[in-house]
C-alpha positions in Angstrom: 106.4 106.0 38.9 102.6 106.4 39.6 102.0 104.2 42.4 98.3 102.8 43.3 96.7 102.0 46.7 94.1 99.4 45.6 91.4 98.5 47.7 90.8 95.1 49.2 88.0 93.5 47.8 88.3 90.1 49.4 85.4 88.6 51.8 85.9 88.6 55.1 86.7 92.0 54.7 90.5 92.9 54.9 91.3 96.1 56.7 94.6 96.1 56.3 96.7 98.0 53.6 100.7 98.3 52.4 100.9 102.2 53.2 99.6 104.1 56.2 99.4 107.9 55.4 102.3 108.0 57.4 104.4 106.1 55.8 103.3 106.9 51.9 104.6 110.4 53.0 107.8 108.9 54.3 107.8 107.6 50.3 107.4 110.6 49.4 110.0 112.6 50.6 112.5 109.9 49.9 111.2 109.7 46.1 109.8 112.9 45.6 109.2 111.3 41.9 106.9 108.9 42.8 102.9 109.8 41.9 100.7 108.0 44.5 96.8 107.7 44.3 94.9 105.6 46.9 91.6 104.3 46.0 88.4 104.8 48.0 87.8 102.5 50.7 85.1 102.4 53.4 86.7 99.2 55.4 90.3 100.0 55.5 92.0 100.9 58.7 93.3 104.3 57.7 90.0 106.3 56.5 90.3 108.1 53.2 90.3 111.4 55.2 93.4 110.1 56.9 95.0 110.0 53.5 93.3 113.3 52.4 95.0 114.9 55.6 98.1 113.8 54.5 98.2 115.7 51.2 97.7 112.3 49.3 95.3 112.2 46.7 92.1 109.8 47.1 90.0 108.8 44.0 88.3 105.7 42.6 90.2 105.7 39.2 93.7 104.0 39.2 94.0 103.8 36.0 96.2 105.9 35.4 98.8 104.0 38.1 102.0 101.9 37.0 101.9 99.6 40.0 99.6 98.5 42.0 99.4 97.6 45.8 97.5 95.3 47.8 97.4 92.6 50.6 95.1 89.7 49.3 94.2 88.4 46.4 92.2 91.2 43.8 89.5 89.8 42.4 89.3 88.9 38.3 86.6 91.2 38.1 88.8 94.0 39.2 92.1 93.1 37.7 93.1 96.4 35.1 95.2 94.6 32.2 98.7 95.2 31.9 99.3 96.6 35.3 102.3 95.5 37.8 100.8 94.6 40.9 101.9 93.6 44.3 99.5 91.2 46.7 99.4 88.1 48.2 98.0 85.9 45.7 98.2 82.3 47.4 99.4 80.9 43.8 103.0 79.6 44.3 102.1 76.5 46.5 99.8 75.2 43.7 96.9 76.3 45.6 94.1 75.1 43.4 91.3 77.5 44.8 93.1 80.0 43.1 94.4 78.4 39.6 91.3 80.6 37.8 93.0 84.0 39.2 96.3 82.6 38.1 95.2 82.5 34.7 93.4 85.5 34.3 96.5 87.5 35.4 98.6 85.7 32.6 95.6 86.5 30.2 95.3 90.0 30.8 99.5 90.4 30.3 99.8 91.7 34.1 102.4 91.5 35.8 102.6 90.1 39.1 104.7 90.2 42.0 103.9 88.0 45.1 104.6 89.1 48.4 105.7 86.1 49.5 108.3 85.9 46.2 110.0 89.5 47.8 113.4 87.8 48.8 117.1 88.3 49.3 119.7 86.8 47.3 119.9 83.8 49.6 116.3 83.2 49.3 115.4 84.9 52.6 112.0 86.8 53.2 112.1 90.5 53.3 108.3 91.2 53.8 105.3 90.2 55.2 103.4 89.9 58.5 104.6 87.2 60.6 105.6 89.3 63.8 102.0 90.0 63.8 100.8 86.5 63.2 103.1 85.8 65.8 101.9 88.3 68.7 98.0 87.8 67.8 98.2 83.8 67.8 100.6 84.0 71.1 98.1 85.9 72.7 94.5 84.1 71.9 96.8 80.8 73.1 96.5 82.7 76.4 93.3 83.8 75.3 92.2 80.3 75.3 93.9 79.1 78.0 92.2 81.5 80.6 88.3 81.1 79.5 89.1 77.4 79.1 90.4 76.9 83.0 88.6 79.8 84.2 91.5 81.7 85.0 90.9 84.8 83.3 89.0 86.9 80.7 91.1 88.4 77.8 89.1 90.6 75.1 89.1 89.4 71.5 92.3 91.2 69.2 90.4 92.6 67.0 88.5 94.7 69.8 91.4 96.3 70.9 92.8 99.9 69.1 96.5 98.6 68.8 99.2 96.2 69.5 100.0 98.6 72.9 96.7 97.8 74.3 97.0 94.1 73.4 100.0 94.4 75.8 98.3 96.4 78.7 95.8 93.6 78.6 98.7 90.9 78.7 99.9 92.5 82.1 96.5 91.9 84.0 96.7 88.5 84.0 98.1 85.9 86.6 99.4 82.6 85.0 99.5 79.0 86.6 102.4 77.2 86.2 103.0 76.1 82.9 105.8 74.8 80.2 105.1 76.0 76.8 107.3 75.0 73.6 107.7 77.5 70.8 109.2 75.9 67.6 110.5 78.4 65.1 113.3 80.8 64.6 111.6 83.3 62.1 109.4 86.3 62.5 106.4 84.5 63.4 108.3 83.1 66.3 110.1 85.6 67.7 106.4 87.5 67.2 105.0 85.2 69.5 108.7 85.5 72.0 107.3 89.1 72.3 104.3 87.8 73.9 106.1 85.7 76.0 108.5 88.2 77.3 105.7 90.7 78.0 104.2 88.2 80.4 107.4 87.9 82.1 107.9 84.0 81.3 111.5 83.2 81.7 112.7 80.9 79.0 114.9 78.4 79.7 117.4 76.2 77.4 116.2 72.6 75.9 118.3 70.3 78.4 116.7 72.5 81.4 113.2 72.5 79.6 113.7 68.6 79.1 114.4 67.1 82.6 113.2 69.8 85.3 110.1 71.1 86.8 109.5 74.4 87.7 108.2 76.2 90.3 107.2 79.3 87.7 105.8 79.1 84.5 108.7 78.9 81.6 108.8 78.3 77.7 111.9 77.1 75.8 112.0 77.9 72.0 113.3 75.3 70.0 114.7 75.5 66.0 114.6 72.0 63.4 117.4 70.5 64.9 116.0 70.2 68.2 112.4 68.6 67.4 113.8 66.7 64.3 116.6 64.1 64.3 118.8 62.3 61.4 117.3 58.8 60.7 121.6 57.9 60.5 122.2 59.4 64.2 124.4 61.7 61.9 124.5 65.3 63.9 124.7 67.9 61.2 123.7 71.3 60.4 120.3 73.0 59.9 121.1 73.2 56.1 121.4 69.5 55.8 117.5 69.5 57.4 116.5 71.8 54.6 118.1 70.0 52.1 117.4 66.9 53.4 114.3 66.7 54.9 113.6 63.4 53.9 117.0 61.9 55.9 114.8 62.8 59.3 112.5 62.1 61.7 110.8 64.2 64.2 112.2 64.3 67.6 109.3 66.5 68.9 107.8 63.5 71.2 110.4 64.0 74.1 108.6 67.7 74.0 105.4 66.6 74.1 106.1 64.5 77.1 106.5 67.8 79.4 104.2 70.6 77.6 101.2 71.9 78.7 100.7 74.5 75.5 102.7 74.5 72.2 102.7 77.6 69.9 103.4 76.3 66.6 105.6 79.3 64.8 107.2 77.0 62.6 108.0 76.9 59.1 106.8 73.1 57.4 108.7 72.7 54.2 107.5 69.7 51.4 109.3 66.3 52.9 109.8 67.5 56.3 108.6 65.3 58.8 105.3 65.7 60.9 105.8 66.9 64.4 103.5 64.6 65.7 101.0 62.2 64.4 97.4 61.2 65.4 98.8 57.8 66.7 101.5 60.2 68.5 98.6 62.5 70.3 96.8 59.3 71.3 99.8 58.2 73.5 99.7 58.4 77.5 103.0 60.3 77.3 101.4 62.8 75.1 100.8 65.9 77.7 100.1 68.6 75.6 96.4 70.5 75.7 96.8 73.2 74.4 98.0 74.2 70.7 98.2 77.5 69.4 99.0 76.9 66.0 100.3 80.2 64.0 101.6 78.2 61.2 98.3 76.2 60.4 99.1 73.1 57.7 95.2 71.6 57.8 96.0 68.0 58.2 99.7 68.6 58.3 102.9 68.6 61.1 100.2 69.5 63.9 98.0 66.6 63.9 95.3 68.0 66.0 95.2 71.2 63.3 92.1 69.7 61.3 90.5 72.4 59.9 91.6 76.8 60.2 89.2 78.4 62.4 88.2 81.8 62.4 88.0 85.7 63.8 84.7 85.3 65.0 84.8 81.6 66.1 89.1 80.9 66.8 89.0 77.8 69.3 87.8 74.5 68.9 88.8 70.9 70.6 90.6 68.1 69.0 89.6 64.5 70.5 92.8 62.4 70.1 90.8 59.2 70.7 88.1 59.6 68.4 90.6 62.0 65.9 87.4 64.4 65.5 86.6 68.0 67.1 84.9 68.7 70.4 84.2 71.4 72.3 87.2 73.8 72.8 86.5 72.9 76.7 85.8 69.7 76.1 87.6 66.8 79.1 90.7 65.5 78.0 90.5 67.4 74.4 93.4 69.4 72.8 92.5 73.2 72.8 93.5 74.2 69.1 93.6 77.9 68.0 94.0 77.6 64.2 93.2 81.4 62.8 95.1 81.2 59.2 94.1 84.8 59.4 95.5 86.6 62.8 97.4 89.4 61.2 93.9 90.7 60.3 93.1 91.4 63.8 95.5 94.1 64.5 94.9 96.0 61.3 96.9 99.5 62.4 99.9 98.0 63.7 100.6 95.2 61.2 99.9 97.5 58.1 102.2 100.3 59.4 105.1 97.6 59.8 104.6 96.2 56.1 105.2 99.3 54.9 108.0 100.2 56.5 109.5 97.1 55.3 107.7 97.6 51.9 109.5 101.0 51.6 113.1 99.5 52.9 113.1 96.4 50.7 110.9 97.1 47.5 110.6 100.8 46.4 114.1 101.5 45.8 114.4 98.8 43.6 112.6 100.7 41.2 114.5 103.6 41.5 118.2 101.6 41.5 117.6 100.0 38.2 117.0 96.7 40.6 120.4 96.4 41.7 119.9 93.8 44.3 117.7 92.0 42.0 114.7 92.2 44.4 111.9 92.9 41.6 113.7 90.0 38.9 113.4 87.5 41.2 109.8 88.4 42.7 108.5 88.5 39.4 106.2 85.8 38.6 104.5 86.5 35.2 105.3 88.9 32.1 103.8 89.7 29.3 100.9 86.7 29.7 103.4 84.0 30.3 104.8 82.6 33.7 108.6 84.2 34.1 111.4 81.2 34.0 111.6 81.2 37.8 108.1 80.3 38.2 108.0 78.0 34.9 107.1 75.4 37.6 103.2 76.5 37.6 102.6 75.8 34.0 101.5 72.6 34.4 98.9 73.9 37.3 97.8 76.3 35.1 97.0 74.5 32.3 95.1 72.2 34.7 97.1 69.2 34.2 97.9 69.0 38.0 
């Protein structure tokens, strides 16, 4: 298999990549068969000398390449025909800023695999960067919470070498005390656990959370069935909340009414029920003021989460009364951090844990003849048409919805 490191093309620039040197030479000596050519990049976190010091070869040409691999979506421009390739290409939701790219993959006969489409039998993610989502949004919550309240001064992510610094930095500051919620039970929250724990929070269980107060600060991470409740009284499993989403309503009020901050870490699945409303942030029971929200649904589950914000620009304030944004600071305004990007802010460490998962989950499969069925069922088009799994675009391609 010739195997292609692509460069990322996408504006704001993308420094992260699928393979550190490192770990393509890992690849290597596990699949000594395997032909691997990175292109040339001059914003990628690993410079091409890093990869030229690693015996890999470096060109601009990867035409020659079988598969592809990238992070975010390639532009049409520099799609090569008939190619597999690997990114995240933001299709499978429908998204309809990207219905054009969509279509010019199925014209040119390539074949794609999304990232987000790399799954186990029972449907369960295998790759990505939540952890890091999770441990960069956990930590510009804090961010936010110390230049908000004066408290303390925590440097921006992105101008730190490495997710061990991030930590050193963590350990400097003093907290007030403070009850946060954490909702999620994936990699994105147990990302943002990490942050927790480092700061030495102690977490406590959801009756302790509920009716004490504390004398230290303390978070308490909560799953669906906590912040979600049957609209029959029934009390049933988490599956029945999946399946069911519809049959519930959200619970997460009687959290709101003791939180100071709430990192959202959450998955929000189509019928699922808002965590709280605009009506709901208006109420005087309504405590929470500060929402670090990893998962960020625009206009979604989070009410105050009304628009992403960015790297260079990551807080703003939510006005519950007037339902529009304020100053981050702003009296009596929800501080929301909303990056839909924060993975990109620790380039080095996130990139070398995708590939180690990359080379765990993905490249065997073409070496095993696919025995666990990871490539069938990540593969969304074939041969210019949409694969029966994914049939369900067809309609959003053609521009009908």
């Amino acid at each position: 298999m010739k195997l292609g490191i692509i460069k990322e093309r996408k504006t704001p620039p993308d420094r992260r990549v699928v393979f550190s040197p490192e770990k393509l030479t890992v690849l290597l000596d596990k699949f000594p068969e395997t032909d691997v050519t990175v292109e040339n990049s001059d914003i990628r976190i690993f410079s091409d000398e890093s990869y030229k010091k690693a015996g890999l070869k470096v060109s601009e040409d990867l035409s020659t390449c079988d598969v592809l691999l990238g992070v975010k979506e390639v532009p049409i421009s520099a799609l090569i025909p008939r190619k597999k390739y690997f990114f995240f290409s933001h299709t499978i939701k429908k998204q309809p800023y990207n219905r054009e790219l969509l279509q010019a993959i199925l014209e040119k006969k390539i074949e794609l695999y999304d990232h987000e489409t790399i799954t186990d039998a029972r449907g369960n993610r295998l790759i990505g960067f939540g952890r890091y989502a999770g441990i960069v949004g956990a930590y510009n919550g804090f961010r936010a919470l110390g230049l908000r309240d004066n408290l303390f001064e925590l440097p921006k992510v992105e101008n730190l070498p490495d997710y061990k610094s991030l930590i050193q930095q963590l350990q400097k500051i003093e907290l007030p005390i403070i009850k946060i919620i954490l909702t999620g039970n994936g990699k994105v929250a147990n990302g943002a656990k990490e942050v927790l724990e480092h700061l030495g929070i102690k977490e406590v269980n959801v009756q302790d959370y509920l009716v004490n107060n504390f004398d230290e600060p303390v978070f308490c991470k909560i799953d669906v069935l906590d912040y979600n409740k049957r609209k029959d009284g029934k009390n049933l499993d988490r599956f029945d909340f999946y399946n069911h989403p519809e049959e519930y309503d959200s619970d997460f009020m009687r959290f709101a009414a003791v939180s100071d901050m709430f990192i959202a870490g959450h998955f929000f699945g189509d019928g699922a029920p808002f965590l709280f409303t605009r009506e709901d942030a208006k109420k005087a029971e309504f405590k929470i003021n500060l929402i670090a929200d990893v998962s960020c649904d625009i206009d979604g589950p989070v009410a105050s989460t009304i628009r992403p914000s960015t790297i260079a620009d990551p807080f703003y304030g939510y006005d519950p009364v007037t339902e529009k944004e304020v100053a981050f600071n702003a009296k009596n305004a929800i501080t929301v951090m909303a990056v839909d990007n924060l993975p990109c802010e620790l380039p080095k460490d996130a990139s070398e844990g995708f590939g180690e998962m990359f080379l765990k989950h993905v490249i065997p499969a073409f070496y095993d003849n696919d025995k666990n069925g990871i490539l069938e069922r990540a593969r969304m088009t074939f041969n210019g048409k949409l694969t029966p799994r994914y049939s369900y675009l067809q309609a959003f391609v053609e521009g009908k919805e």
